[in-house]
C-alpha positions as a Markdown table, in Angstrom:
| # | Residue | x | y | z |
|---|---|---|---|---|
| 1 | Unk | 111.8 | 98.7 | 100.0 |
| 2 | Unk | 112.5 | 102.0 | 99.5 |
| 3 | Unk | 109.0 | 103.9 | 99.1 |
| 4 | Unk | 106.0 | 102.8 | 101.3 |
| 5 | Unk | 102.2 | 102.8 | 101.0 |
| 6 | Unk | 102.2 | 106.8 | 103.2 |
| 7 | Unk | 105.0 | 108.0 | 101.5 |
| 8 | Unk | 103.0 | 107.1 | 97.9 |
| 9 | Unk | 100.5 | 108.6 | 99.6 |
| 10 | Unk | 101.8 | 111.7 | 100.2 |
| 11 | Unk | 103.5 | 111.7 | 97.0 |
| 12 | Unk | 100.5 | 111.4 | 94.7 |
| 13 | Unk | 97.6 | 113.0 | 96.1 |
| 14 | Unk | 93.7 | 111.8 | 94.8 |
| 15 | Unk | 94.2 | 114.4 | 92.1 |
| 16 | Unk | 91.8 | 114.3 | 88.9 |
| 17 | Unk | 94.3 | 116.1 | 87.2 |
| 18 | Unk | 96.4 | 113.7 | 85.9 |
| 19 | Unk | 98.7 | 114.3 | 82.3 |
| 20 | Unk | 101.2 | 112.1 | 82.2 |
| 21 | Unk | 100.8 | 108.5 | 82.6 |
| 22 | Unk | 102.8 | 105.5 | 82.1 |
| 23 | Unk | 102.2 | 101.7 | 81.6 |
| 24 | Unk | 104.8 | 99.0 | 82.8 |
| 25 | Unk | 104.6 | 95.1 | 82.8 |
| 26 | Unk | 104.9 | 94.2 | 86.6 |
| 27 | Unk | 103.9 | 90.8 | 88.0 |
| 28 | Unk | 102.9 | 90.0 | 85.4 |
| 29 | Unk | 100.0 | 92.6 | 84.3 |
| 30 | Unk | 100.6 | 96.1 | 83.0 |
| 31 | Unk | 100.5 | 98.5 | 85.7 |
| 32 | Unk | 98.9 | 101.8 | 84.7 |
| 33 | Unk | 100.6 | 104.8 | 86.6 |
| 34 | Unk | 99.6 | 108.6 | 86.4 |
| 35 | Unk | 100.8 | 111.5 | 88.0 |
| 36 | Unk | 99.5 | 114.9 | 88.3 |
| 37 | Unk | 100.2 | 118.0 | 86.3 |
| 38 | Unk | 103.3 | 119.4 | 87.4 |
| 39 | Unk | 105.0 | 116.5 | 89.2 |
| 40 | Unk | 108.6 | 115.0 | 88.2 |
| 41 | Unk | 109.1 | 112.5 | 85.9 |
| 42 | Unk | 111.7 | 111.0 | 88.2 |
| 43 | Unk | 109.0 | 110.0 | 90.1 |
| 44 | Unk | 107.8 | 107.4 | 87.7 |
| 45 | Unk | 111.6 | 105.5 | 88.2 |
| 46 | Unk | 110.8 | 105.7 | 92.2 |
| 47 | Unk | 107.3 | 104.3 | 92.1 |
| 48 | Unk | 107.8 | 101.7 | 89.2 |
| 49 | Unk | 111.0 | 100.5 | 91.2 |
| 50 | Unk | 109.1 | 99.7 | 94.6 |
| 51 | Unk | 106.7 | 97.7 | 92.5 |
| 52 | Unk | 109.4 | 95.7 | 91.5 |
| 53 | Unk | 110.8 | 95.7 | 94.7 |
| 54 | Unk | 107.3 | 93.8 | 95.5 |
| 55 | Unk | 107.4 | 91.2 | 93.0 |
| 56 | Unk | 110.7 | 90.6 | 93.9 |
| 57 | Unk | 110.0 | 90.0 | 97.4 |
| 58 | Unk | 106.9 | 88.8 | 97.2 |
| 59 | Unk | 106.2 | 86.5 | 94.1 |
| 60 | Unk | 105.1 | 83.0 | 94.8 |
| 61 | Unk | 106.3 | 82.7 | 91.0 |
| 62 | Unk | 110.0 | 83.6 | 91.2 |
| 63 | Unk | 112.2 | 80.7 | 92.9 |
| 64 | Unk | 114.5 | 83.6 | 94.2 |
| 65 | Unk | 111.9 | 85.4 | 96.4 |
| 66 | Unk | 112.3 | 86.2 | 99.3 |
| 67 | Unk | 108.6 | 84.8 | 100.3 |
| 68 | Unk | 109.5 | 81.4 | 98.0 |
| 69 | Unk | 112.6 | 81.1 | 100.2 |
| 70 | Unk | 110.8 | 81.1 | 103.1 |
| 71 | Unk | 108.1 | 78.4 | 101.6 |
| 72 | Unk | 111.1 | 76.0 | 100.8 |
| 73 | Unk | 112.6 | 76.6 | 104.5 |
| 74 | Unk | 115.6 | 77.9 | 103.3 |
| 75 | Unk | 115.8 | 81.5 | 106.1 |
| 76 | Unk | 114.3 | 81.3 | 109.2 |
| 77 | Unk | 112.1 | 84.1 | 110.5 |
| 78 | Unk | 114.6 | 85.8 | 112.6 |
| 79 | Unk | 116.3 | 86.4 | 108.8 |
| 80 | Unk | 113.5 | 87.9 | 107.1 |
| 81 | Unk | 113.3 | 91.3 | 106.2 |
| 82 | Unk | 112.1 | 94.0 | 108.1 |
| 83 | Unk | 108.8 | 94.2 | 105.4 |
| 84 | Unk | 108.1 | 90.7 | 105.0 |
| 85 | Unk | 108.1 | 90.1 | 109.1 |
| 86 | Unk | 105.5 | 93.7 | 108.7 |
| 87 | Unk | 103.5 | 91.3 | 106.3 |
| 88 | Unk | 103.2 | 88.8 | 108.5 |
| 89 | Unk | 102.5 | 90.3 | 112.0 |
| 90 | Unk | 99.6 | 91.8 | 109.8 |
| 91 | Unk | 98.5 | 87.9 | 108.8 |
């Protein structure tokens, strides 16, 4: 998926001093991002894009997902990806 939960993490410390913030539509519900004083832009495109990356994967809505694939029996578990067999060794 690109960017994971540590690496975000890492990337966007609990800061309270955040000046630049950015809303997107994203499964369906804006998504409020900030990020600190001083940080790149760029950074926005990199976080907004894994959240995508999510909804792509893992919408219950979107026929093409990868998780409404698996509900309809169309890949078997040994073709999943590496993040939804994650997922579901944490189930």
């Amino acid at each position: 998926m690109g960017v994971g939960a540590t690496e975000i993490k890492r990337m966007f410390p609990r800061t309270k001093d955040v000046d630049m913030k950015h809303t997107r539509d994203i499964m369906g519900m804006p998504v409020i991002v900030g990020l600190p004083s001083g940080a790149d832009p760029a950074l926005y495109e990199r976080l907004f894009g894994y959240f995508h990356c999510v909804d792509e994967t893992f919408s219950t809505y979107k026929p093409a997902s990868e998780i409404s694939r698996i509900n309809r029996g169309e890949i078997a578990p040994h073709e999943w990806s590496a993040d939804m067999q994650a997922i579901f060794a944490l189930a």
